[in-house]
N, C-alpha and C positions, 0 to 999 in steps of 0.2 A: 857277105862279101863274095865275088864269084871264083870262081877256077881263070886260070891259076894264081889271081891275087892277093888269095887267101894261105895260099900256101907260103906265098912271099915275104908277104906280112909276117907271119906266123914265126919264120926262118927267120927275118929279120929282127922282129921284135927279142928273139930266144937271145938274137948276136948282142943288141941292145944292153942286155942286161948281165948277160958276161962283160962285156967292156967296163959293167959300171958296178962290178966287182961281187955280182952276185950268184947263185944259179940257179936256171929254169928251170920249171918243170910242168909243162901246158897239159893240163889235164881237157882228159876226154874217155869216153868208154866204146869198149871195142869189143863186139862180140859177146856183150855182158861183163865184163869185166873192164872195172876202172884203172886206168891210167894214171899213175901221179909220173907225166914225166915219160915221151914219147921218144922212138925213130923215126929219121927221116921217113921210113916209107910206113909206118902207124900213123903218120902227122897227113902222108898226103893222101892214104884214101882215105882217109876223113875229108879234107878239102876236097876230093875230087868227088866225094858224093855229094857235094851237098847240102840245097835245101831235102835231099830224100834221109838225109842224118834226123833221127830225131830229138828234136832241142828238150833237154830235159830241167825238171824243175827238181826241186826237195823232195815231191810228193810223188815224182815220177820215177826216182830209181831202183826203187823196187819192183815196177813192171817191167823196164828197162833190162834190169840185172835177171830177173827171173825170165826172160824171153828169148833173152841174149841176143838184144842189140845194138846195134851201133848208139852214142848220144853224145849229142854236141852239149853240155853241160851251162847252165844260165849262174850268172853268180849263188843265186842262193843254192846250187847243187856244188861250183864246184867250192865254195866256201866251205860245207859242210864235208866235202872229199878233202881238201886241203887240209882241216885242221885235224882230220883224220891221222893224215901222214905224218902231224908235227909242224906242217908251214903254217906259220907266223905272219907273210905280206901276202896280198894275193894283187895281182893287176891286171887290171881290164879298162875297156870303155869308157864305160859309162853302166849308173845301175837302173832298175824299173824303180817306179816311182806309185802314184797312186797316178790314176789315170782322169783324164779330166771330165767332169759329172761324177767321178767314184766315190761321193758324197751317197748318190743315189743308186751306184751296177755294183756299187765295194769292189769293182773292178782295183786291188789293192795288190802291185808288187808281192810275191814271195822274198823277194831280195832283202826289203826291209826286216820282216820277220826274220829273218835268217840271222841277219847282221845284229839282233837283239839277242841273239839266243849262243851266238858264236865268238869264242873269242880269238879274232883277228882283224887284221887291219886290211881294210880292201882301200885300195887308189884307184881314182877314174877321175874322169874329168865332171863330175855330176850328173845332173839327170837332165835328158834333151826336153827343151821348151813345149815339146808337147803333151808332156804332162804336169802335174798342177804342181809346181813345184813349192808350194808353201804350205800345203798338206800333207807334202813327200818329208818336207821337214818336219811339219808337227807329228807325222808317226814314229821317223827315228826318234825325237824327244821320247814319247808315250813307250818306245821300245829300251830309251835308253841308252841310244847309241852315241859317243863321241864321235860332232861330226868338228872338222877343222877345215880351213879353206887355205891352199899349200898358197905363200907369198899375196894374199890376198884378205882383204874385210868381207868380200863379195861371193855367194856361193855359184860358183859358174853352171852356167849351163850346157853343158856340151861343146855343142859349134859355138858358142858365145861365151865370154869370159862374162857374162853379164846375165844376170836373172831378177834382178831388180829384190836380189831376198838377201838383206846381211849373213853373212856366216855364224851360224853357234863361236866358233872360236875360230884363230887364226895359228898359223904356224911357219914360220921362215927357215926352216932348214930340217934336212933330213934327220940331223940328231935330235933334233926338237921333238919330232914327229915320233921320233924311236923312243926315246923317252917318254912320251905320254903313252904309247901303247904297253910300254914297261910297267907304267902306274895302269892302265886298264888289267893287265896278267897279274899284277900282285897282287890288286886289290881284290881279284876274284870273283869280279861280277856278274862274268861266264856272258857278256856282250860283249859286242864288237868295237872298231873305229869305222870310222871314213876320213880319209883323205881325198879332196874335191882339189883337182889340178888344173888352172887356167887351161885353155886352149894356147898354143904357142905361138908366137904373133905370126910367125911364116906359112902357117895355117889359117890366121885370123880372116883374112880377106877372102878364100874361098867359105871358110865357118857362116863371114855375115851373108854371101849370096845365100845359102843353105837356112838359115834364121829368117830372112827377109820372105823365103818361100814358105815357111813356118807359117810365119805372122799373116801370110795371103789367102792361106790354108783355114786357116782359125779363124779370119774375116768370112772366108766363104761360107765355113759349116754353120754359122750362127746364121747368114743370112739364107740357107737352105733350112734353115730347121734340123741341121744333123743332132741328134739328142742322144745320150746311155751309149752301150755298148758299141754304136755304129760310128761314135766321134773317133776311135783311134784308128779303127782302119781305113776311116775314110783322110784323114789328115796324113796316112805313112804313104795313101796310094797318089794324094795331089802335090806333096812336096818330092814323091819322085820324079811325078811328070815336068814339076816344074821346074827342077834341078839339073835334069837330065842326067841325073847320074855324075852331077858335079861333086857330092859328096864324098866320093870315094878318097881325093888326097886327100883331104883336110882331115877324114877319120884315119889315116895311116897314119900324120905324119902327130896327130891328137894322141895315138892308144903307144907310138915308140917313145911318146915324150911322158906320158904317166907310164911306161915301162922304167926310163932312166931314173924317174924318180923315186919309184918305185923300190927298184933295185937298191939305192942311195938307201933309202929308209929301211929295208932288210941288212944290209952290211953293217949300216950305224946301230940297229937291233943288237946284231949277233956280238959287233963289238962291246958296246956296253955290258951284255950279259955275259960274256967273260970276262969283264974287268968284278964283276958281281960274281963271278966264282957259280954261273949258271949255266947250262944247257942253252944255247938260241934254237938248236932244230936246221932242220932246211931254210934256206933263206927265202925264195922267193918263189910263188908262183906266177907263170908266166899268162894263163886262163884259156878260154876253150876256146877254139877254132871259128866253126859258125857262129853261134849266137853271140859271141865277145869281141871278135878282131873280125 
């Protein structure tokens, strides 16, 4: 997202989720050292560097932190920072998935692994149609993960409430959602959840322009022969041009509506686990600047 949209975003989404009774804490690293939970002006030179911020993965903050620089954190980094501090929800976008041919390049999200290995609850609105998203499921299964699709049978796909892949399980309310992650923390399986959040309908009509340039996208590469490693970046650089950069509200007003829900489901957490005579932690994170919002 560019300058200063991103900073917007970023402001707004924090305001989001204070109204909805929870608190932020947008992780990033600065200067080698992580952030659970920024200032105003920590928050915007990050936004105002930057695609020059380096996006980090799990595997990357070690160089990162040892070089001491700036990083825009991917889910599976700041899932792993988050559950560091004690946060319990984490919210963002959307997560990586396995990528399409990663049958053949294992071009294979870090996010998933993370989410197998980590115990919390990320909310996004799924994983965007250009990656294989029924492979992206069968690894959470193989990892473990409880995935739930929030008021839906259907696992959304980003701009689209639609992926054409049932959901593992379903969930209708934020206490619902707080409760099964209650039972993933007791049980001690040391994985994650996923909460997969429709697109919201007021979003939905800029979503299917952005899907339709998807599907145009994924018709060309096949008939080009695009194969392996060259299918994602060739499919992120044709649904820009085709979009024109339509995408930008529909992901704002997509990543404030899995902020609220978000939120919802960290408050109903922290309730329950005082009515349980336990510790909830921090409620919610709010997620990293470039690579997330």
């Amino acid at each position: 997202m560019p300058w200063p949209d991103n900073l917007k975003t970023a402001l707004e989404v924090e305001a989001v989720v204070r109204d909805s009774g929870a608190v932020p804490a947008t992780i990033a690293i600065i200067a080698g050292i992580p952030h659970i939970g920024m200032e105003r002006q920590q928050m915007e030179h990050i936004a105002k560097r930057g695609l020059a911020v380096q996006k980090v993965s799990r595997r990357d903050l070690p160089v990162v932190l040892a070089k001491r620089m700036d990083g825009a954190t991917t889910v599976s980094a700041t899932s792993a920072l988050a559950a560091m501090a004690g946060i319990h929800v984490f919210v963002t976008g959307g997560i990586g998935g396995v990528h399409r041919g990663g049958e053949v390049t294992m071009d294979v999200s870090a996010d998933l692994v993370e989410l197998g290995r980590t115990p919390i609850a990320v909310v996004c609105a799924g994983a965007k149609s250009i990656l294989d998203i029924p492979r992206t499921l069968e690894v959470l299964e193989t990892w473990g993960v409880a995935v739930a699709a929030f008021g839906t049978d259907e696992f959304p796909a980003f701009f689209t409430p639609r992926s054409g892949c049932k959901a593992p399980a379903r969930v209708d309310s934020a206490a619902e959602a707080a409760s099964m992650l209650g039972c993933v923390r007791r049980l001690g399986l040391g994985s994650g959840m996923l909460v997969a959040v429709p697109i919201p309908a007021a979003a939905a009509a800029e979503g299917e322009v952005v899907e339709r340039a998807i599907r145009t996208a994924l018709a060309e590469a096949e008939a080009r022969g695009v194969k392996g490693n060259e299918v994602t970046p060739f499919l992120l650089e044709r649904v820009r041009s085709l979009t024109g950069g339509r995408s930008l509200a529909a992901n704002i007003l997509l990543v404030k509506n899995n902020a609220r829900v978000g939120a919802a489901i960290a408050a109903a957490y922290a309730e329950q686990q005082q009515q349980q005579g336990e510790t909830a932690g921090p409620a919610a994170g709010a997620g990293a600047l470039r690579s997330k919002l």
